[in-house]
C-alpha positions, 0 to 999 in steps of 0.5 A: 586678811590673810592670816584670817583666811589661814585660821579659816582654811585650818579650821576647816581642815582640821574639822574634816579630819577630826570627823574622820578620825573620830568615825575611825575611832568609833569603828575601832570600838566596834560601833562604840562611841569612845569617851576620848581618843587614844594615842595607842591607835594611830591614823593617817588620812590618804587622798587616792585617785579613783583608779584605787584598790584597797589593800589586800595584807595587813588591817582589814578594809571592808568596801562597805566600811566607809563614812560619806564626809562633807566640807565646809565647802560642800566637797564630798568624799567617800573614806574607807575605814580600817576595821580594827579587830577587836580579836584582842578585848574579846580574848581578854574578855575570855581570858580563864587562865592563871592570874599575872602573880600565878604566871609570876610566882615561879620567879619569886619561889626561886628567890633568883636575882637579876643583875645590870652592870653599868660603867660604875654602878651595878644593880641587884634586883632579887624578886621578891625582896629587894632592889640594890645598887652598888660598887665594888673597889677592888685593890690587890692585897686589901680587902675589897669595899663596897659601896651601896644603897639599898633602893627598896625592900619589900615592905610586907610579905610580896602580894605573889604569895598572898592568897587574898592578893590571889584571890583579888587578881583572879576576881579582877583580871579579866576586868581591872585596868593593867597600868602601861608605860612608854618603853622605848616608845611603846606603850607597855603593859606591867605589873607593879612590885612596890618597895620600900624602906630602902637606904635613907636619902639624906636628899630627903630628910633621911626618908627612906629609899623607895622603888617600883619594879615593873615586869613587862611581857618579852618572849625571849627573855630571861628576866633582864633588867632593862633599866634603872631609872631615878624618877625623883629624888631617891624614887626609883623604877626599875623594868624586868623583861619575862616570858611569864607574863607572855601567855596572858592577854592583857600583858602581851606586846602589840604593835602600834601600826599606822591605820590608813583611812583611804578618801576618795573625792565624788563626782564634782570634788577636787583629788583633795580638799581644797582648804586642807590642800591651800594650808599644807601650802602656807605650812610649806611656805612658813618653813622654808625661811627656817630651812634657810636661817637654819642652813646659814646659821650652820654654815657661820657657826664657826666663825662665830664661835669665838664670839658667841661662846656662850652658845651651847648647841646639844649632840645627841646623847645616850643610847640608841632610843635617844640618837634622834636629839640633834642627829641630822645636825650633827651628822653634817658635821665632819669629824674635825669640825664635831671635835674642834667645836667640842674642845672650844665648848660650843658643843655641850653634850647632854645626858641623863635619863631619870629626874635630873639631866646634864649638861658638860661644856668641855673647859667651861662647867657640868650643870645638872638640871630639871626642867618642869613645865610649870616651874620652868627649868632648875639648874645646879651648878656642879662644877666650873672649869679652872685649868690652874686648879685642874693642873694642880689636881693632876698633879696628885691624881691620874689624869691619864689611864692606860691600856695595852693595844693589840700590838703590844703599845701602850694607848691612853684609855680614860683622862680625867678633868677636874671641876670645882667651884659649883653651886654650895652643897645643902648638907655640907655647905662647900662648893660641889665639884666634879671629876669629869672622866672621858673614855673612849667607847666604840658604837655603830653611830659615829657621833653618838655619846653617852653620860651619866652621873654618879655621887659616890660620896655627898656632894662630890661626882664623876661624870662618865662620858663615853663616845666613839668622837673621844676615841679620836682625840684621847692620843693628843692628851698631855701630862695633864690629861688636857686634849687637842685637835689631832693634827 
């Protein structure tokens, strides 16, 4: 009976708010009827007393723009609607200015390169014509070598300098619909390059290497890459910001507010529904015994560490986007907890942006993995953690690198850690194996760790791992390069 009563008072709630968002959406298409709902245009339902005044700033609210909802219950509420401008469409709609490959053809006269230097690989972009990735060793009194791959050339003469291409953009501007893309958590507008015929994948059958180059609208840029990203196996995508694309309509950045709809109850109805205010009770009633279990699980986790080893817990990982997986967790945590349970390896520490994510368990093994929500998830083991075999690796490589400090004393930089024995390689038949780099890295967030996966010969990585939490450890490292808890 109760959960009946639950299903029955969510039911209800939802219907209420479904007919307010769809009247919301209804207004934003000024009086059109939209085929689905966007999630470009956001909607949060408030519930004011009657002494209430609309807002002055911001979206526009009209006392006249409002829809009269009734519920299951037969309570009756009057909700304001925001009146969403629809400035926007009707300046695209005007838009008789140059086409996106006319505001983009400076660029690509200039036969100018863009350049993004990461911790081992360096990326090349020339607009236009290709897209490289490489590596440079440089070693004093020999020649330097390189290591590239080629991620796509420009299959054909480029589109920007192709007058049909021209005269079809010009045609279809104003009508076609522009491609977006969630950057950093907005959904942005670009403009495709396709490339082609780069290095062969031997992933892939020796089929060639293949990227698509997005350029998005920022203002005060200076056509930076902003990422480089695999997709899947040897496809890439690649994002340059410009200022080009800027003065045209459809290109520009637009923020994502949140639209308030303002119901206020009638005569004889409660502040709020009376069903919608009973579910927001059972929801709150339904977390508490997991705010409870989560509380307790954390207060015991380090006794039961030890025990439960095979527990791996994730830390936040990457760049500042991605510091929101597990940081309220993590942020409970004082130093000397965070690094014991990291050297014991109950915390594993998770990267990877494009097709493959990892997974490094300190003393334990470096997994890479996918994971689909039909196929579930696919793992790879890359390597697995022997202190025998590491000790005698570290006996003929450098397991520790060194930097001078400011006052002149020498301080550990990077160590190095050796993993064999992974799954067996497709093309070579041996076990894969992983040199797992840890270096120090200073950022705002304490806890935050960033790693990233390279393949600099096949079958053979170095996982780069890099966070401020390193920093406090690297000192304690031996001749090995293995580390300790500071004392």
């Amino acid at each position: 009976m109760r959960r009946r009563q639950l299903l029955q008072q969510r039911g209800a709630a939802v219907w209420l708010l479904w007919g307010l968002l769809e009247a919301a959406a209804t207004a934003a298409a000024g009086g059109r009827s939209l085929p689905q709902f966007s999630d470009d245009v956001l909607f949060r339902v408030n519930w004011p007393g009657s002494e209430f005044s609309l807002p002055g700033a911001g979206v526009l609210y009209r006392e006249d723009h409002y829809v009269i909802m009734t519920t299951a219950d037969k309570e009756k509420y009057k909700c304001v609607l925001p009146a969403i401008a629809s400035r926007d469409e009707e300046e695209e709609k005007d838009y008789k200015g140059p086409s996106t490959a006319e505001l983009l053809e400076p660029l690509f006269k200039q036969s100018s390169c863009s350049y993004r230097i990461e911790s081992y690989w360096t990326y090349e972009i020339c607009h236009g014509k290709h897209i490289r990735q490489y590596h440079e060793e440089k070693e004093t009194g020999k020649k330097t070598n390189i290591q590239e791959y080629y991620l796509g050339n420009m299959l054909r003469k480029s589109p920007l300098h192709d007058p049909e291409q021209e005269d079809n953009d010009n045609e279809k501007d104003s009508g076609k619909e522009i491609p977006t893309k969630n950057i950093e958590g907005q959904m942005t507008a670009y403009y495709p390059v396709e490339m082609g015929n780069g290095t062969p994948c031997s992933l892939r059958q020796n089929q060639p290497r293949s990227s698509t180059v997005m350029y998005v609208c920022h203002p005060e840029s200076k056509h930076e890459i902003l990422s480089v990203a695999e997709v899947t196996t040897c496809e890439y995508e690649a994002v340059i910001l410009t200022p080009l694309l800027c003065s045209h309509p459809k290109y520009r950045f637009r923020s994502s507010p949140v639209n308030d709809i303002f119901c206020q109850s009638l005569p004889g109805s409660p502040l709020k529904p009376h069903n919608l205010e009973q579910l927001e009770k059972q929801q709150e009633m339904l977390k508490m015994p997991l705010r409870r279990a989560k509380e307790f699980q954390e207060e015991t986790s380090s006794a039961k560490e030890d025990k439960f080893s095979s527990i791996h817990k994730p830390v936040a990982v990457g760049s500042n986007q991605l510091l929101t997986v597990g940081t309220t967790h993590i942020s409970k945590l004082t130093d000397e907890q965070l690094i014991k349970e990291f050297l014991s390896g109950s915390y594993c520490f998770h990267g990877g942006v494009g097709w493959w994510k990892y997974e490094f368990c300190y003393g334990k093994y470096v997994h890479q993995y996918h994971e689909d929500k039909e196929k579930g998830k696919t793992t790879v083991v890359v390597g697995t953690w022997n202190k025998a075999e590491h000790n005698h690796w570290a006996q003929n490589n450098e397991a520790r690198a060194y930097q001078l400090r400011d006052d002149g004393q020498k301080a550990v930089k990077t160590v190095s850690h050796y993993y064999g024995n992974g799954d067996p390689c497709d093309l070579t038949g041996k076990p894969r194996q992983v040199t797992v780099k840890l270096k120090c890295k200073e950022s705002d967030s304490p806890h935050a760790v960033t790693v990233y996966m390279l393949e600099p010969q096949i079958c053979l990585y170095i996982l780069g791992v890099e966070s401020p939490v390193i920093c406090k450890i690297l000192d304690t490292a031996d001749e090995y390069g293995l580390l300790s808890v500071p004392s």
